[in-house]
C-alpha positions as a Markdown table, in Angstrom:
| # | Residue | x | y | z |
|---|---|---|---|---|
| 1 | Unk | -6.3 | 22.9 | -8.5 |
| 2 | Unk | -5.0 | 25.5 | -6.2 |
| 3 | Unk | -2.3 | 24.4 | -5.1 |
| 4 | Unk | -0.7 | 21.1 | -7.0 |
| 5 | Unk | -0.3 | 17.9 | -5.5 |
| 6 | Unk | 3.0 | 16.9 | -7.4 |
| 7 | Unk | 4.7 | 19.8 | -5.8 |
| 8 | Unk | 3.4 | 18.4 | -2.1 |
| 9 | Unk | 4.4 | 14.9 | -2.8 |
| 10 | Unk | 8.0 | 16.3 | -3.4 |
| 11 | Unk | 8.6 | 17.7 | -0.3 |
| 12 | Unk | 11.1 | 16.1 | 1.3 |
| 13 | Unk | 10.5 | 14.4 | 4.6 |
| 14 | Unk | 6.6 | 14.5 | 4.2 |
| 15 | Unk | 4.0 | 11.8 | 3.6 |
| 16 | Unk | 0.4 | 12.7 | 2.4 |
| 17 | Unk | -2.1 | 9.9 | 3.6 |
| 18 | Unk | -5.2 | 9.6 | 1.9 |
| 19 | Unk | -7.6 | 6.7 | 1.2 |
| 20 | Unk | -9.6 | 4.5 | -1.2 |
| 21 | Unk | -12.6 | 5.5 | -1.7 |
| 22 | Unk | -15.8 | 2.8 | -3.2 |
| 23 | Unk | -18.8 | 4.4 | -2.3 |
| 24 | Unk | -20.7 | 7.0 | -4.7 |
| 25 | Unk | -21.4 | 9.2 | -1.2 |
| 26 | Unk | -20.9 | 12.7 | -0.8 |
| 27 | Unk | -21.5 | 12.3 | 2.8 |
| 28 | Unk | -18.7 | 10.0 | 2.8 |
| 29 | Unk | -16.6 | 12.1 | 1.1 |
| 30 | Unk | -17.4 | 14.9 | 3.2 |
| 31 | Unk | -16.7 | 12.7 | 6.5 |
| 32 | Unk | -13.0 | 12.2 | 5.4 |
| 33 | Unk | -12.6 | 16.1 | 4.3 |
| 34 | Unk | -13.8 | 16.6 | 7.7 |
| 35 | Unk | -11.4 | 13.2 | 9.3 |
| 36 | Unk | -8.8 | 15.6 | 7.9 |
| 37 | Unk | -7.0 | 12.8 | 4.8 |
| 38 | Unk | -4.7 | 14.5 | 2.7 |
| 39 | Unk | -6.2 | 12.7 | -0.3 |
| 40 | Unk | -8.8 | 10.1 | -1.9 |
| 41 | Unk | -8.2 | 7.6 | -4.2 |
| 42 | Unk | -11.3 | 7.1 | -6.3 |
| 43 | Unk | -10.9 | 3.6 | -7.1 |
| 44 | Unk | -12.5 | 2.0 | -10.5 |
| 45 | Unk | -10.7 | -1.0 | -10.5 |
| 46 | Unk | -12.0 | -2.8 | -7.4 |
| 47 | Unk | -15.5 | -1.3 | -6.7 |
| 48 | Unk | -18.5 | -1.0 | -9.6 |
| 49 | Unk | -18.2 | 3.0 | -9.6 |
| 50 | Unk | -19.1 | 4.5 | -13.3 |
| 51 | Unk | -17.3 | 7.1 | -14.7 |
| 52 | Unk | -20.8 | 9.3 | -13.7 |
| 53 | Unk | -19.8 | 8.6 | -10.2 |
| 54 | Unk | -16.5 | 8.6 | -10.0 |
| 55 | Unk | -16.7 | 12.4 | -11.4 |
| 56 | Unk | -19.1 | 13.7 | -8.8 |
| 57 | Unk | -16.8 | 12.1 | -6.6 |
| 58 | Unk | -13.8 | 14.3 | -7.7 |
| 59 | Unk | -16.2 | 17.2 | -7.8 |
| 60 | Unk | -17.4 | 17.4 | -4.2 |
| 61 | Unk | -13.8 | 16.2 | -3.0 |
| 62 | Unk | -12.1 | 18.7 | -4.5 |
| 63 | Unk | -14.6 | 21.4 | -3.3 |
| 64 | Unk | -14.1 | 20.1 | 0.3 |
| 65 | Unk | -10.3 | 20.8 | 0.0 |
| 66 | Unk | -8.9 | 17.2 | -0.5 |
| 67 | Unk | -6.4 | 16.1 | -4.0 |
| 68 | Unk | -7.7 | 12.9 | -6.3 |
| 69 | Unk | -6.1 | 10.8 | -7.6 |
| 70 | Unk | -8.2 | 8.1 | -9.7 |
| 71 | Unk | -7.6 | 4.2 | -10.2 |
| 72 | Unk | -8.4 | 3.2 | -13.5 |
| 73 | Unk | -10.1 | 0.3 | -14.1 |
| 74 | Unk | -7.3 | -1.3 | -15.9 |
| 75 | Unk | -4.0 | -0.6 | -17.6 |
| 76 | Unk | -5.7 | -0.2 | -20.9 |
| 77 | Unk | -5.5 | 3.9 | -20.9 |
| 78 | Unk | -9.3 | 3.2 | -22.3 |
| 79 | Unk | -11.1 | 5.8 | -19.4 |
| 80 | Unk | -7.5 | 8.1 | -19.3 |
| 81 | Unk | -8.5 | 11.0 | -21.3 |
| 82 | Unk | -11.8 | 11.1 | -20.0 |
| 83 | Unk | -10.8 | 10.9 | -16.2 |
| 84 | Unk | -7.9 | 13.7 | -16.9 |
| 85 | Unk | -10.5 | 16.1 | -18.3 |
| 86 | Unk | -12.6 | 15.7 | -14.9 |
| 87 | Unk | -9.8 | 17.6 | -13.4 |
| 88 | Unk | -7.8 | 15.3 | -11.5 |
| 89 | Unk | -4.9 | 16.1 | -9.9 |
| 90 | Unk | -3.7 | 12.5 | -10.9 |
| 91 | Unk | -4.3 | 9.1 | -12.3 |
| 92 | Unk | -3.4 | 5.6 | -11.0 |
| 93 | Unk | -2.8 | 2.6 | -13.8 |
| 94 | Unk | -3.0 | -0.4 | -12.5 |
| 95 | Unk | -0.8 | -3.7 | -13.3 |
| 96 | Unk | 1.8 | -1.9 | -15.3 |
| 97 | Unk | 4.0 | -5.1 | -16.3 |
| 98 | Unk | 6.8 | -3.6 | -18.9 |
| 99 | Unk | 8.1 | -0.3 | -20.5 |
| 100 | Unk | 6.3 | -0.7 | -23.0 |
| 101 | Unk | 2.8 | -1.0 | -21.1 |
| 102 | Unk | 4.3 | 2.5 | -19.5 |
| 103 | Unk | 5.0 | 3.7 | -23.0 |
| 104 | Unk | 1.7 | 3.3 | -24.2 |
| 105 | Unk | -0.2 | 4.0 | -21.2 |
| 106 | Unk | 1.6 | 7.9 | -20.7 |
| 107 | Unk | 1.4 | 8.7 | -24.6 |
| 108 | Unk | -2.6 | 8.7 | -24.0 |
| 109 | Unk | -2.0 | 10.5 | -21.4 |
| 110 | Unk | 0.1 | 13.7 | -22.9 |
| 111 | Unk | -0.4 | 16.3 | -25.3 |
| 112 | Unk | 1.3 | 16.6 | -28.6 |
| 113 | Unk | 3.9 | 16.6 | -29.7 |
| 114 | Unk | 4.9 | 14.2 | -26.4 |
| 115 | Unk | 2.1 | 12.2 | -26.7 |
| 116 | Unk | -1.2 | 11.6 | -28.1 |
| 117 | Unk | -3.8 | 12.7 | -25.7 |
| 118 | Unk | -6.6 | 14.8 | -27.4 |
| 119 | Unk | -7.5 | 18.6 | -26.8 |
| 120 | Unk | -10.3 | 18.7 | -24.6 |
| 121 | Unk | -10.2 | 22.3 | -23.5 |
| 122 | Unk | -13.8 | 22.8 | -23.0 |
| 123 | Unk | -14.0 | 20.0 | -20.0 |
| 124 | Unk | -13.9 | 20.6 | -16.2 |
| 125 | Unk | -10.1 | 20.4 | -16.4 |
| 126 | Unk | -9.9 | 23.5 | -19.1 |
| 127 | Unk | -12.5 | 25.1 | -16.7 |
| 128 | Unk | -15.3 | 24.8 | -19.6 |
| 129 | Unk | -13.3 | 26.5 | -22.2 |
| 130 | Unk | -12.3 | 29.8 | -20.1 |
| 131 | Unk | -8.4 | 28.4 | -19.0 |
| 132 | Unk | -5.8 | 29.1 | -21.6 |
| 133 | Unk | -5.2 | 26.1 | -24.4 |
| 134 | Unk | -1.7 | 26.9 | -23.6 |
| 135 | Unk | -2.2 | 26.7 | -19.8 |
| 136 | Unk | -4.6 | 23.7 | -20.4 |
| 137 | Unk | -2.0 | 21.9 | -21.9 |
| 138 | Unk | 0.7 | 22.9 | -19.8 |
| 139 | Unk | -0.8 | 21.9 | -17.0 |
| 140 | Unk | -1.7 | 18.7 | -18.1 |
| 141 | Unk | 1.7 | 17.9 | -19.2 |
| 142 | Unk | 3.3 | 18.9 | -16.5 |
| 143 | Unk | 1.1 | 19.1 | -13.0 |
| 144 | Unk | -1.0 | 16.1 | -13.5 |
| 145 | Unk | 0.6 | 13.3 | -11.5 |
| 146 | Unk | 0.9 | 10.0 | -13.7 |
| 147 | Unk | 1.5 | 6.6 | -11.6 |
| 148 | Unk | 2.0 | 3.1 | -12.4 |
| 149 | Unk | 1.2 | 0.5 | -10.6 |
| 150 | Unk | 3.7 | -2.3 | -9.8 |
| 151 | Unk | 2.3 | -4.7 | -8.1 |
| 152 | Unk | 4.4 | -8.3 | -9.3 |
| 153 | Unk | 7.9 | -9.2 | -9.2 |
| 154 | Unk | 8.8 | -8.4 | -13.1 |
| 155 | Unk | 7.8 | -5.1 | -13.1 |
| 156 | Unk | 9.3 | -4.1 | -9.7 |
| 157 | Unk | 12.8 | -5.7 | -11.3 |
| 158 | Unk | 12.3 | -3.2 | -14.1 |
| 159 | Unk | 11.9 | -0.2 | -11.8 |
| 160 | Unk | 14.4 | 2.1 | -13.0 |
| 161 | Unk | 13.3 | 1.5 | -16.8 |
| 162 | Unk | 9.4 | 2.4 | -16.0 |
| 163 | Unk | 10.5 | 5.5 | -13.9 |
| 164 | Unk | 12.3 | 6.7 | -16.8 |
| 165 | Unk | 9.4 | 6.7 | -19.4 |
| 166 | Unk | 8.5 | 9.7 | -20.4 |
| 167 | Unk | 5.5 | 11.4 | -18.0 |
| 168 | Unk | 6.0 | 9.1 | -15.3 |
| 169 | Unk | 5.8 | 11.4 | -12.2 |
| 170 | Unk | 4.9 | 9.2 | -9.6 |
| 171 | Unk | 4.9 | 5.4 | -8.6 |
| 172 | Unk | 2.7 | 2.6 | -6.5 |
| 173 | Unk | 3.4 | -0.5 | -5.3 |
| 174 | Unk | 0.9 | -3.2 | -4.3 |
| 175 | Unk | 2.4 | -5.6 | -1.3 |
| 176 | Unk | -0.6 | -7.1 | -1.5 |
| 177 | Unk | -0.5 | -8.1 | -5.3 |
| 178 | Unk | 3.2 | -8.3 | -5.0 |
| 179 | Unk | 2.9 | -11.4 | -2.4 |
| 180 | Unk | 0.2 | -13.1 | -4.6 |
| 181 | Unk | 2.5 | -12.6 | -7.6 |
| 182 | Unk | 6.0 | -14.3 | -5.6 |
| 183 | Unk | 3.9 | -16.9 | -3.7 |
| 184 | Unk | 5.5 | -15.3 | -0.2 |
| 185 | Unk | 3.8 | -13.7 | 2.6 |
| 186 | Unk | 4.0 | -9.7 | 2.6 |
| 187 | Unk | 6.7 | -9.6 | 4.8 |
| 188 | Unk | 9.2 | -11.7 | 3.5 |
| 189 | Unk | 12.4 | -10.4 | 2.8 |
| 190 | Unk | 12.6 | -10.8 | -0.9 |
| 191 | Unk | 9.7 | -8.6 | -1.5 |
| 192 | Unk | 10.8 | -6.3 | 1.0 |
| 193 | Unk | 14.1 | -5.7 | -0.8 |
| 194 | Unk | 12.0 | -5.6 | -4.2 |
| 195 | Unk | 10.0 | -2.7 | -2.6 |
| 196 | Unk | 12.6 | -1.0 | -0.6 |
| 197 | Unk | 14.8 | -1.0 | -3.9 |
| 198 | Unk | 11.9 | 0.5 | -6.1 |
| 199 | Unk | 11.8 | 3.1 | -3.1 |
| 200 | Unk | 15.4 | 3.8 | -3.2 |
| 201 | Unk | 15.4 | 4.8 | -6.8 |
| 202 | Unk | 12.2 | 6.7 | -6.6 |
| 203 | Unk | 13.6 | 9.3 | -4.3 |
| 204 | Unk | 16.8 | 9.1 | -5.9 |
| 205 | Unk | 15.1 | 10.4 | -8.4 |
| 206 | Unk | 12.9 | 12.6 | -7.0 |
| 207 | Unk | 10.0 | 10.6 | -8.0 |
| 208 | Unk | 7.0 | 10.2 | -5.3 |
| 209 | Unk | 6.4 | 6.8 | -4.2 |
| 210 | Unk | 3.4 | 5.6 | -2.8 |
| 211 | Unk | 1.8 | 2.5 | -1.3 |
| 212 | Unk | -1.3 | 1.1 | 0.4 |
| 213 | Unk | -1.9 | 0.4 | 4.3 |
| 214 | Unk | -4.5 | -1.7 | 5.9 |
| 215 | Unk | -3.8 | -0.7 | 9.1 |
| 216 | Unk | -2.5 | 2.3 | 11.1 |
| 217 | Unk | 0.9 | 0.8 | 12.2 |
| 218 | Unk | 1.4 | -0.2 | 8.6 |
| 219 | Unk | 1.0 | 2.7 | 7.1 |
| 220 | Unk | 3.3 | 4.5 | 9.9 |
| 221 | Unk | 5.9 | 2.1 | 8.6 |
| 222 | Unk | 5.6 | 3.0 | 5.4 |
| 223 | Unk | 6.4 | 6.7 | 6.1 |
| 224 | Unk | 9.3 | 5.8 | 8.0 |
| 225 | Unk | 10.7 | 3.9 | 5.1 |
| 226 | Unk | 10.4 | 6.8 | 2.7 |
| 227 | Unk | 7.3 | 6.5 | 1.0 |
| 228 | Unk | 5.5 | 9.9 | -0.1 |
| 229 | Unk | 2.1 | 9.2 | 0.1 |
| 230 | Unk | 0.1 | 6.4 | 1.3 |
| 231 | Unk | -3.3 | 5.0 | 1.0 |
| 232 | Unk | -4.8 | 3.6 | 4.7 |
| 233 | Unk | -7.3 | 1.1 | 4.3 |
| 234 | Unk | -10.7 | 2.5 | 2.2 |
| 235 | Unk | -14.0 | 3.9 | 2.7 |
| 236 | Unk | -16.2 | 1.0 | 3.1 |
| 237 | Unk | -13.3 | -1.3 | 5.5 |
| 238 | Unk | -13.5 | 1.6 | 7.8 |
| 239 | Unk | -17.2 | 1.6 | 8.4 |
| 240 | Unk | -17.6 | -1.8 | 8.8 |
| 241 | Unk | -14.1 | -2.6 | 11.0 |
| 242 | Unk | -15.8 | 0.7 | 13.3 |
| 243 | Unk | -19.5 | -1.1 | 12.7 |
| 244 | Unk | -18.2 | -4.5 | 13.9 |
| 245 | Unk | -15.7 | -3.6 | 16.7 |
| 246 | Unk | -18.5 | -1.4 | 18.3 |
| 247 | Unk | -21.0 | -4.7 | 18.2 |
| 248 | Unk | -18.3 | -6.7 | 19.2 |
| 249 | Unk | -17.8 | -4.6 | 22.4 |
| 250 | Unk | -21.4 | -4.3 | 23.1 |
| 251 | Unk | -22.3 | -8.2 | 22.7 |
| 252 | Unk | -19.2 | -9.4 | 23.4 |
């Protein structure tokens, strides 16, 4: 990592927009380098990519100048360590429901004596044994962003606690999982004062905050109301949205 992505995400004022990405495509990856994203998210939850492909993913990104961050495929910790030692300049755990989930979840994903993640010094992220064990670990303790998800009404009321487990250093919310979980549409006010809350405390504590967009407007909004980083839409929406609109237009 040349330049870390923690220590973007902090600046104040500025939002980094980035998106999902599904496909196991360089050339994909290379047309949103090019786009000019900030950022992917390589997401395992929601699309069938292995851990083979989500890695050559990371790879190919990372040589094209954009940060990762990776969506696990659940908030088990189960594909943490392995993900980390890929290199990743941060990992997203999904459905993160309680302190304790965020507890157990971080611990596998520091070193000792924080937490029990294991040495793994001759991996991609220890640059195949030639970085440091000390700087290895350093790094991984302290440069690596770590973000739950909170994406239903329980966890966003237990905000504060999760931010304050040890190696959080970064948050999501999911509107979209949010308004499934409360039964009410995205943009009722309830869950716009659950997010704007969880929001509030994040920057009062100097946390980044980030959050998905579908569309362009939305994801405007989204920097306007203070979030750090924001994910618009994904790789495989935006080629068939663009695929359909132009057929649309030519058939009418």
């Amino acid at each position: 990592m040349t330049s870390r992505f923690i220590e973007t995400l902090k600046v104040q004022d500025s939002c980094q927009f980035g998106t999902w990405v599904k496909l196991d495509s360089a050339e994909t990856i290379e047309c949103l380098a090019l786009a000019g994203f900030d950022f992917i998210a390589i997401d395992m939850e929601h699309a069938p990519l292995t851990l083979q492909a989500s890695y050559r993913n990371i790879v190919i990104a990372q040589g094209l100048g954009l940060k990762v961050l990776v969506r696990l495929p659940d908030s088990s910790g189960d594909y943490a360590q392995r993900i980390l030692d890929c290199g990743v300049d941060g990992v997203l755990v999904p459905r993160v429901r309680s302190v304790q989930e965020a507890n157990e979840v971080m611990s596998g994903m520091l070193f000792s004596p924080i937490g029990s993640r294991g040495l793994g010094i001759t991996s991609r992220a220890g640059h195949w044994g030639l970085k440091p064990t000390s700087q290895y670990v350093e790094e991984g303790n302290n440069h690596v962003l770590r973000i739950p998800q909170l994406e239903d009404a329980d966890a966003l009321a237990k905000a504060e606690e999760i931010l304050a487990v040890q190696g959080v250093n970064g948050i999501f919310v999911g509107p979209g999982d949010l308004a499934l979980s409360t039964g009410k549409p995205a943009s009722h006010p309830d869950n716009h004062k659950l997010i704007s809350n969880l929001v509030e405390v994040a920057n009062r504590l100097n946390i980044p905050c980030g959050t998905a967009a579908s569309d362009l407007n939305t994801a405007i909004k989204a920097r306007e109301n203070g979030f750090n980083f924001v994910m618009i839409s994904n790789d495989v929406s935006i080629f068939a949205k663009s695929s359909a609109s132009m057929i649309k237009q030519l058939k009418g």
